[in-house]
C-alpha positions as CSV (number, residue, x, y, z in Angstrom):
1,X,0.0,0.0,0.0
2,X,1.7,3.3,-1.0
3,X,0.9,7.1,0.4
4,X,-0.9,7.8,-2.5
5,X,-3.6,5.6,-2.5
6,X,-4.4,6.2,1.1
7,X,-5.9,9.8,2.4
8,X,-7.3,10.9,6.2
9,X,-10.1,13.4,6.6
10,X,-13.2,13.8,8.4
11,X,-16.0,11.6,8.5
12,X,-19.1,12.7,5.9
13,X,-23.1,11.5,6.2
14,X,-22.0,9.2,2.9
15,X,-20.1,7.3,5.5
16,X,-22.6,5.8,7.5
17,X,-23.2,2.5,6.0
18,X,-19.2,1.7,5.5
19,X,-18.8,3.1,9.5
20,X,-21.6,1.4,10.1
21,X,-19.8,-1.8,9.0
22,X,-16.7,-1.5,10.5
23,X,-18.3,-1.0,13.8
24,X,-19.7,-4.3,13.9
25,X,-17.0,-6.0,12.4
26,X,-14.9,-4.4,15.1
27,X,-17.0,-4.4,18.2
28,X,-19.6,-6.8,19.7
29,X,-21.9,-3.9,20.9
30,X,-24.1,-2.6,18.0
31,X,-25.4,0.7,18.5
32,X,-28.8,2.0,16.7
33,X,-28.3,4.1,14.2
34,X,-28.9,7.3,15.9
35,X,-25.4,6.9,16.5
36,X,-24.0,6.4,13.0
37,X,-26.4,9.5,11.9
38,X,-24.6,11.8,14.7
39,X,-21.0,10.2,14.0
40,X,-20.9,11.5,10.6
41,X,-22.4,14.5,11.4
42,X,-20.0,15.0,13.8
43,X,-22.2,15.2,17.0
44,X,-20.9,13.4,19.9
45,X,-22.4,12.1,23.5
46,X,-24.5,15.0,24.8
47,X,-24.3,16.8,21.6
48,X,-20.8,18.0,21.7
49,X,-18.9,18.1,18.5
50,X,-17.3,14.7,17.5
51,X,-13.7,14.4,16.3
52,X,-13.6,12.6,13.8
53,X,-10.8,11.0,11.3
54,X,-11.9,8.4,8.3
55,X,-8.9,6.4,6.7
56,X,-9.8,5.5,2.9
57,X,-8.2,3.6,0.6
58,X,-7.7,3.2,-3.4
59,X,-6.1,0.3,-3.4
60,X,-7.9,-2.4,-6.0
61,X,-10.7,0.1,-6.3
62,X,-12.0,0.4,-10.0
63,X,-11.5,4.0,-11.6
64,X,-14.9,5.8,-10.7
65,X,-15.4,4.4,-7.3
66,X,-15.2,6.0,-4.2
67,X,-12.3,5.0,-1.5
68,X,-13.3,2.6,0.6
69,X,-13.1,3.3,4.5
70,X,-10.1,1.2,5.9
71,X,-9.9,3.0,9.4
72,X,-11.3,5.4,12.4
73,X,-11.4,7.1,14.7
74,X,-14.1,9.0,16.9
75,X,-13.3,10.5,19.6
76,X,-14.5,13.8,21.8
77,X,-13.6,16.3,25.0
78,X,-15.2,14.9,28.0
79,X,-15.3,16.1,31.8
80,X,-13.1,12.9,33.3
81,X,-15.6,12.3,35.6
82,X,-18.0,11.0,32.4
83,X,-15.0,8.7,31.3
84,X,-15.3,6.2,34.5
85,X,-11.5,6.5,35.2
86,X,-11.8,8.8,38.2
87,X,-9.9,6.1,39.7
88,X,-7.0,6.0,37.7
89,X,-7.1,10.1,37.5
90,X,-6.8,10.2,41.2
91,X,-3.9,7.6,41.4
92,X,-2.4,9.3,38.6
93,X,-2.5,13.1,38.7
94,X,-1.9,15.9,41.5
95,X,-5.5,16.5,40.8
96,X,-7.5,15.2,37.7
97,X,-7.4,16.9,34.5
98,X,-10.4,19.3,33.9
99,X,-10.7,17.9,29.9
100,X,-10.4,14.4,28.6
101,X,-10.0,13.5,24.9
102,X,-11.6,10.1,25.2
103,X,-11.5,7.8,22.0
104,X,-15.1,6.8,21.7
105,X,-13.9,4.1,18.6
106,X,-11.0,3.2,16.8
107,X,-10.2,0.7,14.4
108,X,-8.2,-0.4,11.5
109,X,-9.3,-3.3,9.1
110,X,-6.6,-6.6,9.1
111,X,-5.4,-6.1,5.8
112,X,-4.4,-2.8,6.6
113,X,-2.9,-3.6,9.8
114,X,1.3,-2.6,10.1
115,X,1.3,0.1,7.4
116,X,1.5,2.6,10.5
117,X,-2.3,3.9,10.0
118,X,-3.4,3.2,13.4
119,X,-0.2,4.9,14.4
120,X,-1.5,7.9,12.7
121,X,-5.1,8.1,13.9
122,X,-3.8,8.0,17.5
123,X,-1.4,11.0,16.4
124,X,-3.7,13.0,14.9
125,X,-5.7,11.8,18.4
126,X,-2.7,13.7,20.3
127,X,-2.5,16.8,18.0
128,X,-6.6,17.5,19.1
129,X,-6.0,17.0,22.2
130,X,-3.0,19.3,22.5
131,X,-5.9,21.5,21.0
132,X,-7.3,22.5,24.1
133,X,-4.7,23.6,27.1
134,X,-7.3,22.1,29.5
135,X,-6.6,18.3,28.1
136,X,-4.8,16.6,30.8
137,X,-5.0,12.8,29.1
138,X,-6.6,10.8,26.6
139,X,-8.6,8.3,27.6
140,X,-10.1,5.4,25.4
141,X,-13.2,3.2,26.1
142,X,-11.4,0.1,25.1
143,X,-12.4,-2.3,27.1
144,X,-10.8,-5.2,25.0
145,X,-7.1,-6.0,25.8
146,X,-5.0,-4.3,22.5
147,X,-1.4,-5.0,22.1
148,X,1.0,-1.6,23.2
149,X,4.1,-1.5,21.9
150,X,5.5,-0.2,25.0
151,X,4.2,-3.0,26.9
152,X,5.9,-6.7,26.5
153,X,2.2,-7.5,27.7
154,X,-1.5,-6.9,26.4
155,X,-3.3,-5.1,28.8
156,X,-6.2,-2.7,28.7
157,X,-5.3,0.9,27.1
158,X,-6.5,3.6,29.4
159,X,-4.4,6.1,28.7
160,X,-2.4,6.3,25.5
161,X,0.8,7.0,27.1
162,X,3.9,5.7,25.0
163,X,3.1,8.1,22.2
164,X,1.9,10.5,23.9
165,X,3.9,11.0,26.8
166,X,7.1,10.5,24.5
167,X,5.8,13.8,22.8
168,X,4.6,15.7,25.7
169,X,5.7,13.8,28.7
170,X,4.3,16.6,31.2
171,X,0.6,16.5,30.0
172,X,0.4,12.8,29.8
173,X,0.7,9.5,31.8
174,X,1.4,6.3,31.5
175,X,-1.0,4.0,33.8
């Protein structure tokens, strides 16, 4: 897969049925469709606005087609206290951050796996939430165990810390 035939932008309302998709391959919750509708109009929990980042692809699409969605991400700023990691903020901040980027949903189809696009979501993740001075962590919903390539062990991802600390080590931790 080469640069060219990949390109990142913002989710649009002709997404919903390829996001749609990709949600339930990726996850066993299915959400209604309300969801979907607000996602690509970039409307997050409570109405706030949605971040939003769609990975499409060329590759082995015939000339007139439109790129087909390979990856996501959704993800919004959130009071931590609406996260459920009060916990964790409290073992691991002087006091816990007022704003939280947390990562709704993220995922990258298999084939497309170890050509760095996850990699990229989660750094254009990090450049939002250096966005907003208030953002103390991000924060992800995950609760499936991911591989980190910090960690010689899969664990749960709370907070994104190897890539983001590495960058900005005093605004974010590792848990």
């Amino acid at each position: 897969m080469t640069a060219s035939e990949l390109s990142y932008r913002a989710v649009v309302p002709s997404d919903f049925e390829q996001l749609k998709q990709l949600h339930e391959l990726f996850f066993p919750v299915r959400y209604n469709d309300s969801f979907y509708t607000d996602s690509c109009n970039s409307i997050g929990i409570n109405g706030e606005p949605l971040f939003t980042v769609m990975v499409t692809s060329t590759k082995d699409i015939p000339a007139g087609e439109p790129p087909a969605l390979v990856g996501f991400v959704l993800a919004q700023f959130m009071d931590p206290s609406l996260c459920g990691e009060e916990d964790m903020f409290n073992s691991y901040f002087y006091s816990s951050p007022s704003t939280v980027l947390y990562i709704l949903t993220i995922g990258v189809l298999e084939q497309h796996r170890g050509h760095g696009l996850g990699t990229n979501l989660l750094r254009m993740v990090h450049e939002h939430a250096l966005s907003d001075p208030r953002c103390g962590c991000v924060s992800t919903g995950l609760d499936y165990s991911v591989s980190c390539d910090c960690c010689s062990d899969v664990r749960r991802l709370t907070c994104i810390c190897p890539l983001l600390s590495a960058i900005h080590p005093h605004r974010f931790t590792c848990t």
